[in-house]
N, C-alpha and C positions, 0 to 999 in steps of 0.2 A: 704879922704883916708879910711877913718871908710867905708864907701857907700861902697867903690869898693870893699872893703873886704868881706863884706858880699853879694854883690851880688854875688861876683866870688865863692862863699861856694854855694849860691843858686844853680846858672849854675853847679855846681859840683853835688851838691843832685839830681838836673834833669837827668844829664848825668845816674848818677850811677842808676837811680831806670829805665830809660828808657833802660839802659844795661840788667838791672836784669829782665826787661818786655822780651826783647829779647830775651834773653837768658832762660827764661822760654818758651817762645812762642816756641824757638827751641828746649828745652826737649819733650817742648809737642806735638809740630809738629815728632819729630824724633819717639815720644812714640809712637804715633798714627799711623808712618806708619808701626813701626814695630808692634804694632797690628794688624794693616792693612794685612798685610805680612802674618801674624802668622796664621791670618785668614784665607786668602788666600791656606796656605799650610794646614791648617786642613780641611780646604775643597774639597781643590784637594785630601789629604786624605781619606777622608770621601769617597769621589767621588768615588777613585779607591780601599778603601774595601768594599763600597758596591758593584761596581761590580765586586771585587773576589769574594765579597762572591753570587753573585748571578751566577756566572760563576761556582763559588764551588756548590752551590745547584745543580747548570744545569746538573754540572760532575755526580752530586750521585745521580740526580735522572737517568742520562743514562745509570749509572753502578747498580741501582737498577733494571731500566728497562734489562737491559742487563743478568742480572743474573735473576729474573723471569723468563725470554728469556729461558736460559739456565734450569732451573727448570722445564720449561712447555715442554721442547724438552727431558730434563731430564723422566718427566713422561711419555710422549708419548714415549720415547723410553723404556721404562719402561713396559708398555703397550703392546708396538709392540712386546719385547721380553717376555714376558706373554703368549700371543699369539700363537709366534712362538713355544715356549717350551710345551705350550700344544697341540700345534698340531702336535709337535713330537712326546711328550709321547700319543698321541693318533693313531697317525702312527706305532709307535713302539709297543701298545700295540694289535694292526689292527693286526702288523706282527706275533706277538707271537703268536695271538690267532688262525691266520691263518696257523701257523708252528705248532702250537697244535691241531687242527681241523684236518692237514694234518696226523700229526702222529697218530694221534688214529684211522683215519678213515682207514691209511695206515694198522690197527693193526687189523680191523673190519672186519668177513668175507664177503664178496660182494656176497655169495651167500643165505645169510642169508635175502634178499629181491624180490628174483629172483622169475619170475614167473615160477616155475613148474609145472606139471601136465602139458604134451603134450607142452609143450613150451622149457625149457631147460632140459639141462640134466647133469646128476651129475654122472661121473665116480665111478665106483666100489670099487674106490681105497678113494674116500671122505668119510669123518669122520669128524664131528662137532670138535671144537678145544677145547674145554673142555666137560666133559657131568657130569650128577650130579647124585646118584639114587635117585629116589621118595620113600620118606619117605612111609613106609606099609599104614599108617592110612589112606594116601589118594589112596589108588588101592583099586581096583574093587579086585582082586584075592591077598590076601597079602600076597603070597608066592611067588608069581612075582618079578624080577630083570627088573623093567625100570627104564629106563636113560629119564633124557631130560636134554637139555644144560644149561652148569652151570650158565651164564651169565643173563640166563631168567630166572631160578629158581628162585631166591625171589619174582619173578612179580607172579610166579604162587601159593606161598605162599599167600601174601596176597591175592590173587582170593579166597581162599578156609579158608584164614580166615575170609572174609567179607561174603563169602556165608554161611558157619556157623554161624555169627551174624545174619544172616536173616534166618537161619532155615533151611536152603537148605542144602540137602543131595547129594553132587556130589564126584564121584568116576570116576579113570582113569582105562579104558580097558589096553591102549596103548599108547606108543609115540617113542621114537627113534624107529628107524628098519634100520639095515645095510642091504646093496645092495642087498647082500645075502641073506637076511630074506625078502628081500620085493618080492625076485625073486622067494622062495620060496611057500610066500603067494599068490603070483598072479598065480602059477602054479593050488593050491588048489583048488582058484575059479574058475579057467577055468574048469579044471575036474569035481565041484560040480556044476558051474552053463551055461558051457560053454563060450566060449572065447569071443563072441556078449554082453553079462549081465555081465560079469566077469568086460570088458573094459569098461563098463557105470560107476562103483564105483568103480575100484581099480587102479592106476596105475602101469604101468612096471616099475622095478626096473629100479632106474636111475631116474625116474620124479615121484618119491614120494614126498610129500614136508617129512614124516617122515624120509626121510634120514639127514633134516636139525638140526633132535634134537630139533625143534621149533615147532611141532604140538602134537595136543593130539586125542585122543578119548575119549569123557566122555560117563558116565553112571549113574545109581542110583541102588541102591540095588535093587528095584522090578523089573527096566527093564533088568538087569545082560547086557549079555554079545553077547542078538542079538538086540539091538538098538530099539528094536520094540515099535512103541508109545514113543520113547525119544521128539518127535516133540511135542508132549501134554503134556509133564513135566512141573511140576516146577522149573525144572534146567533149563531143555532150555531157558523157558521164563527168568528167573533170568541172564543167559549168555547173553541172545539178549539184557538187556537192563542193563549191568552192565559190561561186561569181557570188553569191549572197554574202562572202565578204570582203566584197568592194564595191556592192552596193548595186548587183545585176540581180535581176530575176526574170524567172521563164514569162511570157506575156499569158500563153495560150497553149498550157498545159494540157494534157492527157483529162477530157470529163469535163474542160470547160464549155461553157453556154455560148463562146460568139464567134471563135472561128474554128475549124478544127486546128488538130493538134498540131504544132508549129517548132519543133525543138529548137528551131535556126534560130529563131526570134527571141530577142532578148533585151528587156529595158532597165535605166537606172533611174532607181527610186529612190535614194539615200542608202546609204551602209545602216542605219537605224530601224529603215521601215523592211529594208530586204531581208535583216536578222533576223527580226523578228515574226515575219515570214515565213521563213525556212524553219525558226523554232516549233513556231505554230502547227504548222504543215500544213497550211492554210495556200490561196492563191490572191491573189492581189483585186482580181477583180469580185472575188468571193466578200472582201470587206467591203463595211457599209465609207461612204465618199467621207463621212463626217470625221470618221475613225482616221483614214488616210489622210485626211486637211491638215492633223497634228502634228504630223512629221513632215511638213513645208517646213517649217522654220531650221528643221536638223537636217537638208536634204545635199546640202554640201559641206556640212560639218568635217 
């Protein structure tokens, strides 16, 4: 009886510690898959933020690409309107200067380039639109009343303060003369020298250039008041290679077609037109009227 007792405890300590193997086995079997599991879900985790976040990079670098995009179209339109805006203020500045070019040339006499002497002709009733008088120191006769046009006067200043820096002794005969006065003098010389010699060096009233207020007659103290030997001066020479810059040139050079040769006689055409002139080595009434028109608008620059 003692035997069966103790084996039946045995069978029992088997039972229980083979339970307690099982029932371990199944904590650890259940642990394991819920590890397993766990695993599982942190990896499909894993899985699907790395690719949000590689789906996120992809986003910001398209929305970076995209706004660069926009930056670079940004500049280029930047650019184009740069462009645009200066080529209007450069249109616009075209137009002014051409509304301004138009008004003053509008304001400019147009006869004040015109070839006179046997070419056009200037009514009895024309008058320079301003006229200035010549200071005494510079005339030949300093009890004299000439004029010559306001707008050239300072050209003719400096002419006669540069020829005084160089020594040169020039004095004016003559310059403006109305209709009247020229129709006058042209009467004299016909009577003094006959009407054939008269019309070689003076013109008839009306195609004087001295009705423009823009010619002169020079002289010097020794030669006074008949021109004679002015050709072998030291003024003439000093003129021929100096008044073209201040805007004088000889009228009726040596070879020209309309009066003979005149050295005393000297008109202002612009500093632009008289330059290029003397560059040329051309004579003024040699150019065509159309050529000379262009330099109205620079003629008191």
């Amino acid at each position: 009886m003692t035997l069966n007792l103790d084996k039946f405890k045995k069978e029992g300590d088997v039972k229980i510690a083979v339970t307690a193997i099982l029932l371990i086995a199944i904590i650890i079997g259940y642990g394991e898959y819920r590890r397993s599991e766990l695993v599982t879900r942190i990896d499909g985790n894993d899985r699907k933020t790395a690719s949000t976040t590689v789906e996120f990079e992809s986003r910001i670098k398209s929305l970076e690409a995209g706004v660069a995009g926009v930056k670079n179209d940004n500049k280029n339109l930047s650019a184009v309107l740069d462009i645009k805006t200066s080529t209007y203020e450069a249109q616009i500045g075209n137009i002014a200067g051409t509304v301004g070019s138009l008004d003053k040339l509008s304001k400019t006499d147009p006869q004040l380039l015109r070839k006179y002497s046997k070419v056009y002709f200037l009514n009895e009733h024309y008058t320079p639109s301003a006229l200035s008088p010549i200071d005494p120191p510079y005339l030949f006769n300093k009890e004299a009343k000439i004029q010559f046009h306001a707008n050239a006067y300072p050209y003719l200043l400096k002419l006669f303060q540069a020829a005084q820096n160089d020594k040169v002794n020039i004095q004016i005969i003559s310059a403006y003369r109305s209709f009247n006065t020229q129709s006058t003098l042209k009467k004299n010389y016909k009577f003094i020298y006959g009407a054939g010699t008269a019309n070689q060096f003076s013109a008839d009233q009306g195609y004087s250039e001295h009705q423009l207020g823009t010619a002169l007659d020079f002289t010097t103290p020794e030669i006074s008041s008949s021109f004679e030997g002015f050709e072998n001066s030291t003024a003439y020479a000093w003129l021929i290679n100096n008044a073209h810059k201040y805007g004088f040139i000889i009228s009726y050079a040596k070879s020209n077609t309309y009066y003979e040769f005149e050295p005393w006689h000297w008109r202002f055409v612009g500093v632009d037109l008289a330059q290029r002139i003397q560059r040329d080595g051309t004579h003024f009434y040699n150019l065509d009227q159309r050529e000379i028109d262009k330099y109205l608008l620079l003629i008191f620059n």
